[in-house]
C-alpha positions in Angstrom: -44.0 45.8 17.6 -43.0 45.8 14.0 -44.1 48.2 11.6 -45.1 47.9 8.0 -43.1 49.9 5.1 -44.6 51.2 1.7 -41.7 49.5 0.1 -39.4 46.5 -0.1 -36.4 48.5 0.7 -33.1 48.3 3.1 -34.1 50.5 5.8 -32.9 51.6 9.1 -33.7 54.0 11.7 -32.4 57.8 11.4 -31.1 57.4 15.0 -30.1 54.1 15.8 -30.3 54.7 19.4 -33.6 55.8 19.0 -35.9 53.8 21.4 -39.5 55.1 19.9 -41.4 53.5 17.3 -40.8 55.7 14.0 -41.7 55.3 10.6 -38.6 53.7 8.3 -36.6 55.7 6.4 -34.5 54.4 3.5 -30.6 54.9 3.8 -28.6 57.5 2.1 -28.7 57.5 -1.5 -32.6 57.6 -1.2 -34.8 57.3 -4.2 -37.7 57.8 -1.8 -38.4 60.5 0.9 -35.6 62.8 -0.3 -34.6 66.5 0.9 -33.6 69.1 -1.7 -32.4 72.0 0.9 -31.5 75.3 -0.9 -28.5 77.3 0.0 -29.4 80.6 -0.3 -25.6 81.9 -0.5 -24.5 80.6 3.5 -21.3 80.7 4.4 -19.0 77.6 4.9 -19.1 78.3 8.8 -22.8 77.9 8.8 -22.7 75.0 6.3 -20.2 73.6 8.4 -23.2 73.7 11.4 -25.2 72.5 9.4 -24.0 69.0 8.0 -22.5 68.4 11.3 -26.0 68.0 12.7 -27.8 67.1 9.5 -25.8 65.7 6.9 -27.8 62.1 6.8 -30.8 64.3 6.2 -29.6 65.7 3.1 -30.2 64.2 0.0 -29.5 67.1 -2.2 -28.4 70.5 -1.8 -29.2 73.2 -4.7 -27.1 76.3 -4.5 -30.1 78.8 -5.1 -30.9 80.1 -8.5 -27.3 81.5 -9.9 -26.1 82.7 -5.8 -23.2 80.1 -6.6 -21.8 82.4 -9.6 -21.3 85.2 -7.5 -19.8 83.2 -4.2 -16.3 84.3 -3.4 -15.4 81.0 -1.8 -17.7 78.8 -4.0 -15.5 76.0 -4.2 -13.9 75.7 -0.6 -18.0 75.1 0.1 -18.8 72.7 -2.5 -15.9 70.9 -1.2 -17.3 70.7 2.2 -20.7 69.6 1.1 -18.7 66.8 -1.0 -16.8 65.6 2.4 -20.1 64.8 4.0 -21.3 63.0 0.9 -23.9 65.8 0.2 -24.8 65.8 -3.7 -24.8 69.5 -5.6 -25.9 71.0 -8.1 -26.6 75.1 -9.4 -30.1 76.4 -9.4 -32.0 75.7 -12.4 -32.0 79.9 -13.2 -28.1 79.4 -13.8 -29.2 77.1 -17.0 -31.4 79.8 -17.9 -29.1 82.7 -17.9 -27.3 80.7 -20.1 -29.6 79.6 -22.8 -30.5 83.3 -22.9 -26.9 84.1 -24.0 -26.7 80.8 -26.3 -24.2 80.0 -23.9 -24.6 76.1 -23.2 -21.4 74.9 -24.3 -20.0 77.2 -21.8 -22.7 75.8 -19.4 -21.7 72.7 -19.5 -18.2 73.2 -19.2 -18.8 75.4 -15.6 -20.1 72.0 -14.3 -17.7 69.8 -15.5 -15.1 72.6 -14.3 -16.4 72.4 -10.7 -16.7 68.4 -11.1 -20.5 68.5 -10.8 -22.4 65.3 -10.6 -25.9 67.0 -11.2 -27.1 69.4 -12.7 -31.2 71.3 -12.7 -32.8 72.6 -15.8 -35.5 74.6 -15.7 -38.0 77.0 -17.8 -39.4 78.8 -14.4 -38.7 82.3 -15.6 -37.7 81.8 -19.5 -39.8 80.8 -22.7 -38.4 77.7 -23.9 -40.6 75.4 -26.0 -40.6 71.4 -24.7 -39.0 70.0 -27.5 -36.3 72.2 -27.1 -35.8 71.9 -23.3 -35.9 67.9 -23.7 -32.8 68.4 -26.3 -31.0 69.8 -23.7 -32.1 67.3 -21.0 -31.1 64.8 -23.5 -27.4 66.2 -24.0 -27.1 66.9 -20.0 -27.8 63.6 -19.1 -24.8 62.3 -20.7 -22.2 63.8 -18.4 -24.9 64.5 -15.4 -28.2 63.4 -13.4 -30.6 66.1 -14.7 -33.2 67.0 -12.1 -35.5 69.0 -14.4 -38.2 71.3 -13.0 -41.4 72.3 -14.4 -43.9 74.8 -13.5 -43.8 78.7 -13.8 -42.3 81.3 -11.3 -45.5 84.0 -12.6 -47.7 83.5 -9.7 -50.2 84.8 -11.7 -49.7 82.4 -14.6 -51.8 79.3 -14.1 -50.2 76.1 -16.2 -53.2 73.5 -16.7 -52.5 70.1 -15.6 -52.6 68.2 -18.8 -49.4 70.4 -19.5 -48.0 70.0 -16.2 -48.7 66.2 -17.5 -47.2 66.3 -20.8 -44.0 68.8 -19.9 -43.4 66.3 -16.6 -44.2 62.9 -18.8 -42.0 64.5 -22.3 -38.8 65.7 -19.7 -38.5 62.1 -17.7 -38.5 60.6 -21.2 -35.4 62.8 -22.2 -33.6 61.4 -19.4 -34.2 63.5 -16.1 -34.1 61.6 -13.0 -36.5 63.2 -11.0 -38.9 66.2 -11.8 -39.1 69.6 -9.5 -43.0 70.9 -9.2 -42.2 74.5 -9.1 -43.5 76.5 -6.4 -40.4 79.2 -5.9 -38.3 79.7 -2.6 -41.2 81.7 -1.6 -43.6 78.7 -1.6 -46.3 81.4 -3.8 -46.1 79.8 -7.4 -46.1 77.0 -9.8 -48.2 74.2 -7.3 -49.4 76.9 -5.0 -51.7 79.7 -4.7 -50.1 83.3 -4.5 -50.9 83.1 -0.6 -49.2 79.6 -0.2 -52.0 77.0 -0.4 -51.6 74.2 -2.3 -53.3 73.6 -5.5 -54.3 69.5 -4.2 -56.5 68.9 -7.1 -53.3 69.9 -9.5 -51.1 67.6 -7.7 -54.1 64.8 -7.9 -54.3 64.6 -11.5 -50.5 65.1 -12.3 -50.4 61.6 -10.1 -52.8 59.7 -11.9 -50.5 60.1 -15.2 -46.6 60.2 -13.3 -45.1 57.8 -11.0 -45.3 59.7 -7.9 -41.5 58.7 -7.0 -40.7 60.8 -10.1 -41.4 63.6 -8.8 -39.5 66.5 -5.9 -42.8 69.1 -4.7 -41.0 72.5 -3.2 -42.3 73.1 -0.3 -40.2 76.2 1.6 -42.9 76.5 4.3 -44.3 74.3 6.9 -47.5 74.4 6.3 -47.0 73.3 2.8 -44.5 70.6 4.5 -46.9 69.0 6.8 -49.8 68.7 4.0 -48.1 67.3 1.5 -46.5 64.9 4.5 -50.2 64.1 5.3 -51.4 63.5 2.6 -48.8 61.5 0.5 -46.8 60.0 3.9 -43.6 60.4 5.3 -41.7 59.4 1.8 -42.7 61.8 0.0 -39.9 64.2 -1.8 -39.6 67.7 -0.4 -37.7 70.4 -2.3 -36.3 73.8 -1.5 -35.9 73.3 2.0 -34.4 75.7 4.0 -31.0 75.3 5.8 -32.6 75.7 8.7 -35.6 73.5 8.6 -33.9 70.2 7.8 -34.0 69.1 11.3 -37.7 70.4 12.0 -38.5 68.6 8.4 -37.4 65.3 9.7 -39.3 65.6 12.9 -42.7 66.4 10.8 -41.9 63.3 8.2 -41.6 60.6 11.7 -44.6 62.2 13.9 -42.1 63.8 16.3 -44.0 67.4 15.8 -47.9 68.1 16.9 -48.4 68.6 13.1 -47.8 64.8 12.6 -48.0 63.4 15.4 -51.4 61.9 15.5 -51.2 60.5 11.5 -48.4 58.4 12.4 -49.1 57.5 16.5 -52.3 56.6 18.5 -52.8 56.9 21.7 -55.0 53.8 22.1 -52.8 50.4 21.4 -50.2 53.1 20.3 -51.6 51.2 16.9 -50.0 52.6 13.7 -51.7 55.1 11.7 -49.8 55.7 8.3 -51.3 54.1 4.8 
């Protein structure tokens, strides 16, 4: 039985001896359905563990706010994340140490120093006006793919979503490829309440004025994983995934997890459920 896809794209099966019926997944690079994982400062034993058995679930991995500036062996790992064609870039904080210090030139020079590809800029714990991010965003993007991120890390600071709107609408036009919604590694700010639910009716208006494909949503914990998943299907972009939930991610996105299960299989005519 063949099974329709949200898009016209080249797709194939994340196990190709797989014999279940499973929703599509694009191949590596994705524009759709990506993982952002954060590395939280492993070391390259345990990254080594973990692209052996999920590398071509990883879209992107983000070394977590500045843990890769302090990292003894920072560049024997970013070299093994480059051997399993893993893209890399600093945590966004790292970009916001330095604009403190009015040290961007210097900035800019650490990534092109470590050969970075991408970079993330972000305001989550800084004052920086938009005009003056997007500058920023503008210059990046000339060496780098800026992922930008918007939202703040205050839990108690609630960001209305015509500025959510504008800040996410005003940073795409300055040249980031994709926009983070900010919820922290802790899964308690930006899009979520302080105890971890989601603020749905947030996310429902940003989408009426954004191109949902634009955007990466954090969600660090599973609950937050599986209702987005629900809600938006199995292509939606994840961000600040933990090393190790990769593999449990996956199995949430393709119905392979009670959470799941029943939105993408039926029991009766096994008839497919996803919109």
């Amino acid at each position: 039985m063949t099974f329709p896809t949200r898009v016209n794209e080249d797709i194939s099966s994340v196990n190709v001896q797989s014999f279940l019926n499973l929703p599509q997944r694009p191949n590596k690079p994705r524009n759709r359905g990506i993982t952002h994982v954060i590395d939280r400062g492993i070391g390259c034993s345990q990254a080594q563990d973990l692209l052996e058995t999920s590398s071509h679930l990883i879209d992107f991995i983000k070394l977590g706010w500045v843990t890769g500036y302090v990292t003894r062996n920072l560049q024997d790992k970013i070299n093994l994340y480059r051997q399993f064609d893993i893209n890399l870039c600093f945590g966004g904080t790292l970009f916001e140490v330095a604009t403190l210090q009015n040290k961007f030139d210097e900035f800019r020079k650490y990534l092109r120093n470590f050969k970075m590809t991408h970079v993330e800029v972000s305001t989550g714990s800084i004052h920086l006006p938009l005009e003056q991010k997007c500058r920023y965003i503008e210059a990046l993007a000339q060496d780098f793919v800026v992922i930008s991120e918007v939202g703040s890390k205050n839990p108690n600071q609630v960001i209305p979503a015509c500025i959510w709107i504008e800040n996410i609408q005003a940073e795409l036009a300055a040249g980031a490829w994709k926009v983070v919604a900010e919820a922290r590694e802790t899964g308690t700010a930006g899009i979520y309440c302080e105890n971890g639910e989601i603020r749905l009716e947030l996310i429902d208006k940003i989408i009426t004025q954004v191109n949902f494909d634009d955007l990466i949503f954090e969600a660090p914990k599973k609950s937050q994983q599986v209702c987005l998943i629900k809600k938006f299907g199995h292509l939606v972009n994840l961000g600040n995934i933990a090393v190790n939930d990769v593999i449990a991610l996956e199995t949430v996105r393709l119905g392979l997890r009670s959470d799941t299960l029943e939105t993408f299989h039926r029991d009766s005519q096994n008839e497919w459920m996803f919109r």
